[in-house]
Every structure is written in structure tokens, then in C-alpha cells.
N, C-alpha and C positions, 0 to 999 in steps of 0.2 A: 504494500500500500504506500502511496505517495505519502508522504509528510503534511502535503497541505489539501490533502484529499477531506471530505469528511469524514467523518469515525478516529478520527488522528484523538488521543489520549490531550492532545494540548487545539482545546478548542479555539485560540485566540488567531491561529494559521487558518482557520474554516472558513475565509472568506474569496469571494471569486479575482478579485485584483489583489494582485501580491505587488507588497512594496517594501523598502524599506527593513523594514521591521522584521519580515518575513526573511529574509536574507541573514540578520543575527541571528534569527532563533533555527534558523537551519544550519549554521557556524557552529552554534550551539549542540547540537545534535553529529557534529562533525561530518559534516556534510556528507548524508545519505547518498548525496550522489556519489557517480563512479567520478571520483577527481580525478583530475590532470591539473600539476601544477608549476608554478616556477617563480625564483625568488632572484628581483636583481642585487645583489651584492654591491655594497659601496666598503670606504673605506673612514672610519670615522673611530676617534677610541671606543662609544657606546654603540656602534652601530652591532646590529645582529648580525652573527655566525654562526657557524655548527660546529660547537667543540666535543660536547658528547652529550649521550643520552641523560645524563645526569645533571645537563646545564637545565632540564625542565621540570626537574623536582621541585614541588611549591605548588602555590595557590597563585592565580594569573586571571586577572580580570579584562573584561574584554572592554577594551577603551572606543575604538573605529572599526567601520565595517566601509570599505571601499569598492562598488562593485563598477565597472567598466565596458567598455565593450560590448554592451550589451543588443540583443536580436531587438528587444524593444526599448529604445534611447531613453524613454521615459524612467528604467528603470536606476541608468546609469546614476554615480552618485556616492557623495559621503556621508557617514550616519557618524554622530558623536556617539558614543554610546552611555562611556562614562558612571558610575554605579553611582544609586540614591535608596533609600531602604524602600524603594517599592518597585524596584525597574534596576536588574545586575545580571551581569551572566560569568558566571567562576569556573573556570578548570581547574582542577587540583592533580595535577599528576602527583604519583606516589612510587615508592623505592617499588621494583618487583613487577612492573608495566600496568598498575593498576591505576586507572582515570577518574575521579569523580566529576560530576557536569552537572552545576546549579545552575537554574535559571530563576527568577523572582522576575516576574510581571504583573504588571497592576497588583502587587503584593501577596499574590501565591507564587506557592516554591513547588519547582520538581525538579528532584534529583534526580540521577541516572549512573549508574557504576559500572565500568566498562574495562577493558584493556587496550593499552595501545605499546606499539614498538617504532622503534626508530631503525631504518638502514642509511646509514651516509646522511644526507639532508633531507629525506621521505621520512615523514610521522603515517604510520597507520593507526587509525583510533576504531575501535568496535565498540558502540550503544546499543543497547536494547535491537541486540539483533544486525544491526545494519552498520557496515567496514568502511571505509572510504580513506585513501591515501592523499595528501597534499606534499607540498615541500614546506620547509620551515629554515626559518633562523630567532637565532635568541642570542642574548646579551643579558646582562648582572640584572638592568632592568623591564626590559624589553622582548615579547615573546611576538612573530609574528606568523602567519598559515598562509598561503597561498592556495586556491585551487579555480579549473574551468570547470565551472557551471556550467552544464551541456544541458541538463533540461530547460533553463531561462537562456542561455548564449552569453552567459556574464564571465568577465574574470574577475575573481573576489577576493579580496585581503582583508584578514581580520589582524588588528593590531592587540595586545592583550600588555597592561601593564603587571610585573610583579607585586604581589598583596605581602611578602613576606620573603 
């Protein structure tokens, strides 16, 4: 089942125009879809790389959602995301490839406890069933995802600050 199909457990994606909002909480969910992704590299002391799998142990809140290129332009677009007690989306990876995935909208919470592995700069993450690989880089502060959105025609970057 699609994610923003109806029957989806998180009725707030059950509506017929997806926007915005629709695009974190699919980031959230580590993108159901089959990603394809790619991360331009710079060179900055803070900038993110891929030192090892151990650089993304922690709690990582999702700050921006950048979607791009998209089939429908309307879609394209930067979302602040930034956490408030009623509106956050948290990763917590943990030692052992074990993921936890909070989401808080309009002040309910669902979590989701999953696995994920790292090969080179590819994250695969597994939720409630559904795998999806992107690229990634991270820094002390700084976590970020990339992946191609084939069902919308987006390329999407989720940028994620460290909580700890």
C-alpha cells in the first residue's frame, strides 16, 4: 500500500494533493520508495562526510526538506521544518543498526522501530515493513539523506540537525 493511499495508519497523508508536508513525513518513514540517491560533496570544516557508520549514533532532528526537480513544479520547494512541541520528526539511530522514527504532528506521536545499515555513503533504513536506500553524509552537527523520488519525479534532501 502507498503511504498516502487511504487506510495508511497516519491519516494526516489521506488527502488527494500532496505537498509539502507530505514529502517530510515520507523522509520520515524513510522513504518507502525505491530511492536512488546522490550527495554533492563540498569542502568546509562542518561540512558532511562519510567517516563511518558510527558518525550517526544519536538523536537527529529533521530541520529542511528540499524537494527539486520535480514532474509537477508546483511541488518543487523548501520546507523549514525545525521542531516545536507539537510539529518534530526525530531519528535516533542506535549502536547494533537499530533506528527509532518519531514523528509529532498536530501533537500526536508515532513511533516506529526499524533497522538500518550503512555500505560506503548508502544508508538502508527498514520501517514497518518497507526498505528504501539513499546516500548520506554527516558531520559533528549535521546529518543529511538524499534520494529520487520516482513516484512524485522529485529529488529530495532532508537536512537533520544533531539533538545530542
Amino acid at each position: 500500500m502507498n503511504l498516502l493511499q487511504s487506510g495508511s495508519t497516519f491519516e494526516h497523508l489521506d488527502k488527494p494533493k500532496y505537498n509539502m508536508k507530505q514529502y517530510r513525513f515520507l523522509l520520515y518513514l524513510t522513504f518507502s520508495l525505491f530511492a536512488v540517491a546522490f550527495v554533492a560533496s563540498s569542502c568546509g570544516d562542518d561540512e558532511p562526510t562519510v567517516e563511518s557508520a558510527n558518525d550517526l549514533i544519536g538523536v537527529w532532528s529533521l530541520s529542511t526538506v528540499t524537494s527539486t526537480n520535480c514532474t509537477d513544479p508546483t511541488d518543487n520547494g523548501v520546507e523549514n521544518e525545525g521542531c516545536t512541541a507539537t510539529d518534530c520528526i526525530k531519528w535516533e539511530f542506535r549502536e547494533g543498526g537499530v533506528i527509532v522514527a518519531t514523528d509529532i504532528f498536530d501533537g500526536d506521536s508515532d513511533t516506529l522501530t526499524g533497522t538500518y545499515s550503512v555500505s560506503g555513503n548508502n544508508l538502508t533504513v527498514t520501517l514497518d515493513g518497507d526498505t528504501a536506500t539513499g546516500t548520506f553524509s554527516v558531520s559533528s552537527t549535521q546529518f543529511v539523506y538524499n534520494f529520487e523520488d520516482p513516484e512524485f519525479g522529485c529529488n529530495v534532501e532532508g537536512r537533520f540537525t544533531r539533538d545530542n
